[in-house]
C-alpha positions in Angstrom: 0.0 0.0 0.0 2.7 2.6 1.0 4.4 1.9 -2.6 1.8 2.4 -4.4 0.9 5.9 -2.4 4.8 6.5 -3.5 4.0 5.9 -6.7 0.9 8.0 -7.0 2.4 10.7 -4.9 5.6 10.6 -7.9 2.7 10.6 -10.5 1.0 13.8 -9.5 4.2 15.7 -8.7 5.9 14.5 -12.6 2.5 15.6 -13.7 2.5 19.3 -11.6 5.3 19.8 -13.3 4.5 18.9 -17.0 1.8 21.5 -16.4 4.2 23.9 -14.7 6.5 23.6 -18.1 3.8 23.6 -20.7 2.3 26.9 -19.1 5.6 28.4 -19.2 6.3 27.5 -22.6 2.9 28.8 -23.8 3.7 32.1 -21.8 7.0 32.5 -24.0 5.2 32.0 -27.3 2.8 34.2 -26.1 5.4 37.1 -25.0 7.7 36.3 -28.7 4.0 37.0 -30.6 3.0 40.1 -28.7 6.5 41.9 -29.5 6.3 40.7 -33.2 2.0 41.9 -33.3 3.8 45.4 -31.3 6.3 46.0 -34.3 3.6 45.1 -37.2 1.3 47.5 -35.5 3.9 50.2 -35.1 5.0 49.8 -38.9 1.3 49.6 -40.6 0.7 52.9 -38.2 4.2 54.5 -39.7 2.9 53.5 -43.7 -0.6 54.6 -42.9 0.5 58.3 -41.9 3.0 58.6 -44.4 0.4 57.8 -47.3 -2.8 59.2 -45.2 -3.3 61.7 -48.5 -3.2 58.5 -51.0 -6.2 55.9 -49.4 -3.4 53.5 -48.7 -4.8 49.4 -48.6 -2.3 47.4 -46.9 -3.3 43.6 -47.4 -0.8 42.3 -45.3 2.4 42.7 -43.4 4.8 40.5 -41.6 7.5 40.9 -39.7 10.7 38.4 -38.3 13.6 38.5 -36.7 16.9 38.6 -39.7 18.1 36.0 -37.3 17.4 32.9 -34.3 16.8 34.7 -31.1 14.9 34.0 -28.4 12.2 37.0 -27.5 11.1 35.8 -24.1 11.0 37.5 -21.5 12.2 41.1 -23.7 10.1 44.1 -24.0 10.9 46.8 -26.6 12.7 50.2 -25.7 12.2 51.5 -29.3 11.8 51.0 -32.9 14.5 52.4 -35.5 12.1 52.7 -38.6 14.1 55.0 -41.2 11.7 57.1 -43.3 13.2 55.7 -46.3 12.0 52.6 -45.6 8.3 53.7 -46.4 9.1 54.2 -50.1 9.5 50.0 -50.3 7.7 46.8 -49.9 10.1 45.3 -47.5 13.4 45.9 -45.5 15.7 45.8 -42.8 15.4 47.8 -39.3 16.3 47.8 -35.7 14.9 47.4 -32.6 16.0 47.9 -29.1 14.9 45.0 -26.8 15.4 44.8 -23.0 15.3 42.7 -20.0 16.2 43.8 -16.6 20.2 44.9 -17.2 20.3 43.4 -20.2 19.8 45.4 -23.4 19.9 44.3 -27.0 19.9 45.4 -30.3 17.9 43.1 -33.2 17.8 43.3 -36.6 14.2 42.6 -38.0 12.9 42.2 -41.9 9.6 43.4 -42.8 7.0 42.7 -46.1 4.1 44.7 -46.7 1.8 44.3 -49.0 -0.1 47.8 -49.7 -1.5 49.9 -52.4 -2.2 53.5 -52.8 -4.0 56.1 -55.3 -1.6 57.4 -58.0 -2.7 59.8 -60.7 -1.4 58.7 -63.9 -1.9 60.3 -67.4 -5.0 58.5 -68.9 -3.3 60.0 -72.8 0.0 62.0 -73.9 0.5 65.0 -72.0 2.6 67.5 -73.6 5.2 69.8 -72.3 3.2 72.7 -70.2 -0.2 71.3 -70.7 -2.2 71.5 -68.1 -3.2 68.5 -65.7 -7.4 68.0 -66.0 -9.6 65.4 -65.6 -9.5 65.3 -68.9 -5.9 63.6 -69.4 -5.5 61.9 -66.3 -7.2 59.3 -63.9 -6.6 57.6 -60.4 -4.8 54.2 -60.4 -3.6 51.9 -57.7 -0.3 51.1 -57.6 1.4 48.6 -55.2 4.1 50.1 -53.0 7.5 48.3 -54.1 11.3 49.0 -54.1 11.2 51.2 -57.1 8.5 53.3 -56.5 7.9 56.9 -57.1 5.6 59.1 -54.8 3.0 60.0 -56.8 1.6 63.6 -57.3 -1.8 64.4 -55.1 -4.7 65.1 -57.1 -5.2 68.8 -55.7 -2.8 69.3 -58.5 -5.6 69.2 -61.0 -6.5 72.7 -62.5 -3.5 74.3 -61.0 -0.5 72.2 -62.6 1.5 71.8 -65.9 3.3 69.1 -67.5 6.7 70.3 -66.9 8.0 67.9 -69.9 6.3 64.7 -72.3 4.2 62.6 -69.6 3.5 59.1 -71.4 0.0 57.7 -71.8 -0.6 55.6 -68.6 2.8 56.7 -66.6 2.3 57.7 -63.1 2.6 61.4 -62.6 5.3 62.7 -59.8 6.0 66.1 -58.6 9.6 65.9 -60.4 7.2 65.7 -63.8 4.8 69.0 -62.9 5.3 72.6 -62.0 2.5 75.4 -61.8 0.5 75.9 -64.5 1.4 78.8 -67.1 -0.9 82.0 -66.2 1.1 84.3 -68.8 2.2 83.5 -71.5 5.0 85.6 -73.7 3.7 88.5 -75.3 0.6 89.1 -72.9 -0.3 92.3 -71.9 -0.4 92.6 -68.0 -1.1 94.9 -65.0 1.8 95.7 -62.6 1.1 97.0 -59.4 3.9 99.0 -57.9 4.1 100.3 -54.2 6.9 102.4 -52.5 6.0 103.8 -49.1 2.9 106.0 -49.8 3.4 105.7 -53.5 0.9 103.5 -55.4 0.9 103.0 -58.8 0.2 100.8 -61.9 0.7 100.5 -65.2 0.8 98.0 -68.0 4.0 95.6 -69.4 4.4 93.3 -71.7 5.5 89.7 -70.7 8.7 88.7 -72.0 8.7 85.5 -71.0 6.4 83.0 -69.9 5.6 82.0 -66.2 3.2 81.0 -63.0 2.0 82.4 -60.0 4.8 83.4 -57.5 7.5 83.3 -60.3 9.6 86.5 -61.6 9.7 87.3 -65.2 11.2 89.8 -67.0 8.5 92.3 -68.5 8.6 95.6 -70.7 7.0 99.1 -69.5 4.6 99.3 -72.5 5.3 103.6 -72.5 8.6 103.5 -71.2 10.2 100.6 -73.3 11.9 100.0 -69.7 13.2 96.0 -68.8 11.6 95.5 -65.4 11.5 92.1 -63.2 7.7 91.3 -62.1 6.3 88.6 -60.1 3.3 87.0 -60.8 0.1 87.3 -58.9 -2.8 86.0 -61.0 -3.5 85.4 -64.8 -4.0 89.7 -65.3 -1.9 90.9 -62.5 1.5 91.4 -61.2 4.2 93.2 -59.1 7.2 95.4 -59.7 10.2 93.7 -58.0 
């Protein structure tokens, strides 16, 4: 009788301690999968404000550690997340892990799968011709390693072709200035104020330009060379 009460007594401690081993494990895993779900929600939060403007989709994302390491037990300090890693579909970054004294630094790939708006040219669009509804449409494109930010579509009415945009190429700021509001040999008003002094008279555009920029212009009585910036499509200022 007293052996077998040995025996049972054995039993139920192996068997306490199976339990004891199997919870701990499963606390690990658990701890390893929050850090990883922490970084994938601190990089989907980084893509989603950096393309807030563009109605970003992301699909899916993943992240893993670039090598064997065990998590447990670490919590994260912070995340090193360079911006230029938002311009691709995957990548390398760091992250600071501690636990008690001890402090590490792990290198971590990530994969997103993600789309966002692009206007792209829906026919040619010649040099200085102005972006419309007309000659362009929204597109998704997938974020990937050789992206180009796209231009907003605010641009529309208000923006030129700066040179040749393709039928069905994405248009990027690089591609697009401010639309032309005088062209060379228009005959505009130039307002011109000096301390108590206010005056205006008309010039004639020697060159062609946008709001904000400085041309050079002709006094239309005077035959004088002035430099005037461009307010509106009538109007401008003596520099």
């Amino acid at each position: 009788m007293k052996i077998l009460i040995l025996i049972l007594t054995f039993s139920f401690i192996y068997a306490q301690q199976d339990v004891i081993e199997k919870s701990t494990i499963k606390q690990d895993i658990n701890q390893e999968q929050n850090i990883i779900r922490d970084i994938e929600s601190f990089i989907k939060n980084r893509f989603l404000q950096s393309y807030k403007d563009y109605n970003i989709q992301i699909n899916d994302i993943s992240v893993t550690p670039a090598m064997d390491i065990n998590l447990n037990k670490m919590k994260i300090d912070k995340i090193i997340f360079d911006d230029r890693l938002l311009k691709r579909d995957s990548g390398n970054f760091e992250v600071h892990l501690y636990h008690n004294e001890k402090r590490q630094r792990v290198f971590f790939t990530f994969n997103i799968n993600a789309t966002i708006d692009a206007l792209s040219a829906s026919n040619n669009i010649k040099t200085n011709e102005v972006i419309t509804n007309n000659n362009s449409q929204i597109t998704q494109i997938p974020i990937t390693k050789t992206m180009q930010i796209p231009a907003l579509p605010n641009i529309l009415n208000e923006y030129s072709a700066k040179s040749f945009i393709p039928n069905g190429a994405v248009i990027i700021p690089s591609k697009i200035m401010p639309k032309i509001l005088i062209q060379k040999g228009d005959i505009v008003e130039v307002l011109y104020n000096n301390q108590n002094i206010n005056i205006s008279f008309n010039a004639k555009a020697l060159e062609s330009g946008s709001i904000g920029q400085i041309i050079k212009a002709e006094n239309t009585q005077s035959g004088k060379i002035i430099d005037i910036e461009i307010l509106n499509q009538e109007t401008a200022k003596m520099k």
